[in-house]
N, C-alpha and C positions, 0 to 999 in steps of 0.2 A: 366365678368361683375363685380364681385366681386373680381377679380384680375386683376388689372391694366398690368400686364405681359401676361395674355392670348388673346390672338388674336381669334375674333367670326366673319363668317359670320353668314349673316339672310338671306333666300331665301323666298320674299314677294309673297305670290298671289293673288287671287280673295276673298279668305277666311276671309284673315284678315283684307282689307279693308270693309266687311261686316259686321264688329263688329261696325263701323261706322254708318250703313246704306247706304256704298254706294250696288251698285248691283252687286250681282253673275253673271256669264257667263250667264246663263241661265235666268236672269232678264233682260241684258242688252241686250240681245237678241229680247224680247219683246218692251222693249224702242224704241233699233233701226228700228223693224217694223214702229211701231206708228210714227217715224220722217223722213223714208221714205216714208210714207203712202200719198203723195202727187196729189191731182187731183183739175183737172181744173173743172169749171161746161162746161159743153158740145156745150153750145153756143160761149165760144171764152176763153179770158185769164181770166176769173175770179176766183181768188184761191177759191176752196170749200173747201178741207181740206188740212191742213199743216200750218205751220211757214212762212209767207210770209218773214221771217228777210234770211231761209234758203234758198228758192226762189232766195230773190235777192241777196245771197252768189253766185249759182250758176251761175247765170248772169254775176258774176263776174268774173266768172271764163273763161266762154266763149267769154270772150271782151277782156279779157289777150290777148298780141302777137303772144303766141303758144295755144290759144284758140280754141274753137271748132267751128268755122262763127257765132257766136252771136245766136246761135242756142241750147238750153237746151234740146232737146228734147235727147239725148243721155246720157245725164247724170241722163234723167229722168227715161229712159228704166231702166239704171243701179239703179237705186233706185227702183223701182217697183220688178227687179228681187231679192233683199236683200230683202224688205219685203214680197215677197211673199214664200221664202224657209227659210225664221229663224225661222220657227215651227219644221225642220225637219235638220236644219245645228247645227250639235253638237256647233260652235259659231261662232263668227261672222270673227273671225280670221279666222278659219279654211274655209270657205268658201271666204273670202275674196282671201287666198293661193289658194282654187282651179280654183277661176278665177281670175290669176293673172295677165291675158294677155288683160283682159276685163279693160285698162284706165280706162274708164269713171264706172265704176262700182265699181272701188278699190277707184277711187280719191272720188266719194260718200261716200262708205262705209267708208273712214276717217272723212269725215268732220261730219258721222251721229254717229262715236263714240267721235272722240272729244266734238262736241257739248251736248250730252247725259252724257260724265264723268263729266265736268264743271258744267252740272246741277245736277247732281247727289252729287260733291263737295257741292255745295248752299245749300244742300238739308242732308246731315249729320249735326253729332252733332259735329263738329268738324270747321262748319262754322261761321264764326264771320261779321255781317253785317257792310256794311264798313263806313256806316254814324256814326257806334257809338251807338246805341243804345242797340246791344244784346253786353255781353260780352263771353269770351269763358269759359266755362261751364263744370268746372272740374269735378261736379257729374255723369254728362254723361258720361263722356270718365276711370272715374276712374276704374271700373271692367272690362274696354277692356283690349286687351292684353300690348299694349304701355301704357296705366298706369298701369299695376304691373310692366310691363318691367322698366318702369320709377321709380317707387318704391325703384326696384334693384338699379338704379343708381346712387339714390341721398341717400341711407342710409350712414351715416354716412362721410360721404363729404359734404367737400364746393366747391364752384362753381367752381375753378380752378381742383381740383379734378375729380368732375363731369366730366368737358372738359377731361381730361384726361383719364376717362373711357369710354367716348365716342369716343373715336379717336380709340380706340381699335376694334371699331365695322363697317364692312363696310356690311351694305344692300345692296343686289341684289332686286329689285324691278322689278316685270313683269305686274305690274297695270301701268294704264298710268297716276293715281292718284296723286295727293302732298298731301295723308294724313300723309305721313313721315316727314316732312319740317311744315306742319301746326303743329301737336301737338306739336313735339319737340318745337319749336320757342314759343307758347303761354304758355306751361305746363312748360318750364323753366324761363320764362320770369316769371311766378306767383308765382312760388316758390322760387325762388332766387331774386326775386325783381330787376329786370335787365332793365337797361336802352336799348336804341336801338341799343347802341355799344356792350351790352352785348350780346344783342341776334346776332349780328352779326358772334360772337365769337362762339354761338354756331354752328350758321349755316357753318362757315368754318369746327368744327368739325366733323359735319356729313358728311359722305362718304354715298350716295346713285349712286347707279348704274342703271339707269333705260336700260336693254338691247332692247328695241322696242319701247324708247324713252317715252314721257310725251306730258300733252294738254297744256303746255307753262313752262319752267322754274320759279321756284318759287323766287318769289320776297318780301321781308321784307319793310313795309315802316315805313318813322320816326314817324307816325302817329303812332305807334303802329296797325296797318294792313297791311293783307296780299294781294297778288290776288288770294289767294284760292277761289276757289267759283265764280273768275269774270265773267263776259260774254263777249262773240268775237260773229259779225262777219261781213261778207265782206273780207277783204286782212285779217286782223286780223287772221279769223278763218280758212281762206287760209293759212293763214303761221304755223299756228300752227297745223291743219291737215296732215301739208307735212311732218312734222318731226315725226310724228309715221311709223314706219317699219312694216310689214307684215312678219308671218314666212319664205317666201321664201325670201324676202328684207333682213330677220336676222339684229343681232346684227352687227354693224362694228367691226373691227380686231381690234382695240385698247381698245374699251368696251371689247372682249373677253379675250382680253390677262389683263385687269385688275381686270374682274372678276376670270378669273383662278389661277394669283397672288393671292388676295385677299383669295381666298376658298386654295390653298397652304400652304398659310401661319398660317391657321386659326387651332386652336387648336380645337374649338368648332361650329359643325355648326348647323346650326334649317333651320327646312323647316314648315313654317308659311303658312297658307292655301292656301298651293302650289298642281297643279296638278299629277305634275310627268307625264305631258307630253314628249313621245317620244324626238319631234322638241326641248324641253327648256331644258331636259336631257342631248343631243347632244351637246347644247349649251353653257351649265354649263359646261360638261365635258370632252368633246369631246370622244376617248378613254382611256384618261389618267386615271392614279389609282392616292390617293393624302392621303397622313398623316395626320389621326384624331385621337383625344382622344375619342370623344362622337358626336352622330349624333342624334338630336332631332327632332321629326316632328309629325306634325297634318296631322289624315287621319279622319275626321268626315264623316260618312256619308257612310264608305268605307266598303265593304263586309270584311269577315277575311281572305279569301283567295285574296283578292287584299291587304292589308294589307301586309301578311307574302310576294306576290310577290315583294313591295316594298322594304322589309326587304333585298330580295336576290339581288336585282338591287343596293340597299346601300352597300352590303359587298362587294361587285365587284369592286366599286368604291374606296371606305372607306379602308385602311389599318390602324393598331395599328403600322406598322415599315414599311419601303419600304427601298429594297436591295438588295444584292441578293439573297434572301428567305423573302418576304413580309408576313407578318405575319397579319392573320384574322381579325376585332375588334371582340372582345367578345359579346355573342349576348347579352349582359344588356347592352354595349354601344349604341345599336344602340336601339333608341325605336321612335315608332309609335304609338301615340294616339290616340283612336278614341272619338275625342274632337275636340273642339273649340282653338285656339289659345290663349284666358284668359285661358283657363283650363289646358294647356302642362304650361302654365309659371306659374299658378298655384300649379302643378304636382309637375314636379323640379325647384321649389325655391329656396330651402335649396343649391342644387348644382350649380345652376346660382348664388349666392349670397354667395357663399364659396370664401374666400381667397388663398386658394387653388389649 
């Protein structure tokens, strides 16, 4: 970041989009209850509770050619079954993989996390209302982690520069969020004073990797807005539901082989309030060992003995040389915070911000 010559991945999770306000695994858990929590009143179709907008998504879906005879009630089953185990389903993914043979259950549980991320976008400090009225609100976002990160970027560079240290950088992102695409796009656009072509410029820079996909590709308009934060639904939230993947769906083989590039290539990686889940470990790495100088990551929250196990799952991976005698990284390269993502970029500044 502060060498234009070092090549970084970022490994995004639930953590860091939380610096946001959007929701932890375990909040969005609750959400999805609440927007499958769907009933009729008992005398016939009268919605008692729910989103009638998600109702007549459904609807829509069952009128489709390979639909299910105009008939919601199986899609409903499958919605009642997610809210009534997301007290007890470590999240909504992982449940989602255990019944991943249950259609009508999985195609819910998508359309009741996309809908839920989009509101929960609206719903951060990172949302810019699109009539015009609120502007994006650099005091908010400045102690998260993406503005010290941003900090790092822009000291002592001009905008051409900037681009240039950002190309360095490719996100692995496993939220189905665009708070990656929103900041970048508003917090460079404010401090570099950038027209729409500018911001364009940046967005070609950024390299995000979503591997279980996003709630719609993010879109820059000449208005100076985005569709962060929009609302879908009907075919809309139909279509945009379809393209989140489930762990047993996985990443497709050209997302993996470019994430693997990517972390190959990369001198310096950070794992940003990332799980270290099993399935996303696999995912990232398959077997392979890969060549690092330095392995950064936030474990907030985390025991110390889950900690130091993470520590030993990174050296496995992580070599200082790969050969024929691959060679350990030193344990001060490899560090585990138990913080916040502001606070690891906090931590090592001086070293992310080294020319070096």
């Amino acid at each position: 970041m502060g060498n234009n010559d070092r090549r970084n991945a970022i490994i995004v999770g639930a953590g860091a989009s939380k610096e946001f306000k959007l929701p932890t695994g375990a909040e969005l858990k609750t959400q999805i209850a609440e927007i499958a929590d769907i009933r009729f009143a008992s005398a016939g179709s009268r919605l008692e509770n729910g989103d009638y907008r998600i109702v007549d998504t459904m609807r829509e879906i069952v009128r489709s050619p390979n639909g299910r005879g105009g008939n919601i009630n199986d899609l409903l089953y499958g919605a009642w079954k997610i809210r009534d185990n997301m007290p007890i389903a470590p999240s909504i993914d992982n449940f989602l993989d255990t019944h991943r043979e249950d259609e009508n259950l999985v195609t819910f549980g998508k359309l009741a996390i996309t809908h839920a991320i989009m509101k929960a976008e609206q719903s951060s400090t990172l949302f810019v209302n699109a009539n015009g009225q609120d502007s994006f609100n650099l005091g908010a976002v400045a102690d998260t982690w993406l503005g010290r990160f941003f900090a790092i970027l822009v000291a002592q560079r001009d905008f051409q520069n900037f681009l240039a240290a950002l190309a360095t950088i490719t996100f692995v992102s496993f939220n189905y969020d665009r708070c990656i695409h929103q900041f970048f796009c508003h917090a460079s656009k404010s401090y570099f004073g950038l027209s729409d072509d500018g911001v364009a410029e940046v967005l070609s820079a950024l390299n995000i990797i979503y591997p279980y996909g996003t709630v719609g590709e993010f879109c820059w308009y000449n208005n100076g807005q985005s569709n962060f934060g929009d609302e879908a639904f009907g075919q809309p939230l139909i279509e945009r539901a379809s393209q989140l993947r489930t762990f047993t769906e996985g990443a497709n083989t050209n997302r993996i082989k470019d994430i693997r590039r990517a972390v190959n290539d990369s001198e310096v990686l950070m794992f940003m309030g990332f799980g270290f889940l099993p399935l996303n470990m696999e995912l990232l790495f398959g077997d392979e060992e890969f060549e690092a100088d330095t392995v950064l990551a936030t474990g907030k929250g985390l025991s110390k003995n889950s900690i130091e196990q993470i520590k030993i799952e990174l050296k496995q991976i992580f070599k200082s040389e790969i050969g024929l005698y691959s060679e350990e990284l030193a344990d001060e390269k490899i560090q585990v915070l138990n913080g916040t993502c502001a606070e690891l970029i906090f931590e090592f500044q001086r070293y992310l911000s080294s020319p070096n």
